[in-house]
N, C-alpha and C positions, 0 to 999 in steps of 0.2 A: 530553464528551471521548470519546475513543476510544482502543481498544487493537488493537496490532498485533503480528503477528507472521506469519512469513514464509517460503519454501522458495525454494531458490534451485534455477532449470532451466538444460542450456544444452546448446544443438543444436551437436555434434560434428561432425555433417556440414556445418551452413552455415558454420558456425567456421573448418572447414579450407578449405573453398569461398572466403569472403570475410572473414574478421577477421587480423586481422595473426598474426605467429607469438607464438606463447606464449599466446594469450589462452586466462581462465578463466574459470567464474563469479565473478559480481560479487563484490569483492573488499570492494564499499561497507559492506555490514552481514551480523552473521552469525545465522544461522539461529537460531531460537525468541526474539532480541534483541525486546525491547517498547518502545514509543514511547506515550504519551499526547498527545495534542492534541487542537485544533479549529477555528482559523481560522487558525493559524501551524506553519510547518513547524517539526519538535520539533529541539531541538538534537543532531546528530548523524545524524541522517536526511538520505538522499540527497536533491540541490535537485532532479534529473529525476524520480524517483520520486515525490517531492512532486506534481512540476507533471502527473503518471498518475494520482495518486488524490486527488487534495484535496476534488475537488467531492464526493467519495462520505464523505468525515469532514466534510466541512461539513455536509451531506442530515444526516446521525446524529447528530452532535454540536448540531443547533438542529432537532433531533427529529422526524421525518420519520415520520410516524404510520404507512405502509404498506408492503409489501415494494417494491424496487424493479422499474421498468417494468413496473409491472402483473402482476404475479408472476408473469411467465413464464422470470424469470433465475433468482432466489434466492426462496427457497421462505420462507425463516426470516426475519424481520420483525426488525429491530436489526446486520445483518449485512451485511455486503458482501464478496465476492471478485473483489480488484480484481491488477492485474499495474503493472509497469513498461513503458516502451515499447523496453526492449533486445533486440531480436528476436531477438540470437545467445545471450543470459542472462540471459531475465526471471526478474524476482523475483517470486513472488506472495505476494498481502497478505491474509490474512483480516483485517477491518477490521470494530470489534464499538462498540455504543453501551454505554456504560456511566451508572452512576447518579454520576459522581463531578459535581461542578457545574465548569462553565468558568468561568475568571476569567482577563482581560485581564493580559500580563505589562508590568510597571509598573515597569521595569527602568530 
């Protein structure tokens, strides 16, 4: 399973350039909020955000023994920093493996 948590950005300039008026950062989830998963997006968690970092909690969550893309990204081994694809207010994800065990929800 994996733990998230999160910092919301958002470019002021493309914003007024092209997002409608009013808009802010993502209004989806809020800063330091945590999520556990691993093959299912967690309840309450954004579906687009999901569909930006899932592959990187699935890599950690069914244990992915070495840093990613050959350590030229992330240095630190269990760890990912991953974004949303909102280009006017991504959200970024530090995305961490943890020792908790995953188990299928049988709801």
């Amino acid at each position: 399973m994996q733990n998230y948590y999160f910092e919301k950005h958002f470019d002021k300039e493309l914003s007024q350039q092209y997002g409608v008026d009013g808009l802010t950062a993502c209004p989806m989830l809020k800063e330091g909020q945590e999520f556990y998963a691993d093959w299912e997006c967690p309840e309450g968690f954004c579906n687009e955000a999901w569909k930006a970092i899932y592959q990187y909690v699935f890599a950690l969550s069914h244990g992915i023994e070495d840093v990613f893309y050959y350590g030229d990204w992330i240095k630190e081994k269990g760890v990912a920093i991953v974004s949303c694809n909102d280009g006017l207010r991504p959200v970024i994800f530090k995305i961490e493996a943890t020792d908790i065990d995953s188990k299928p929800n049988n709801n």
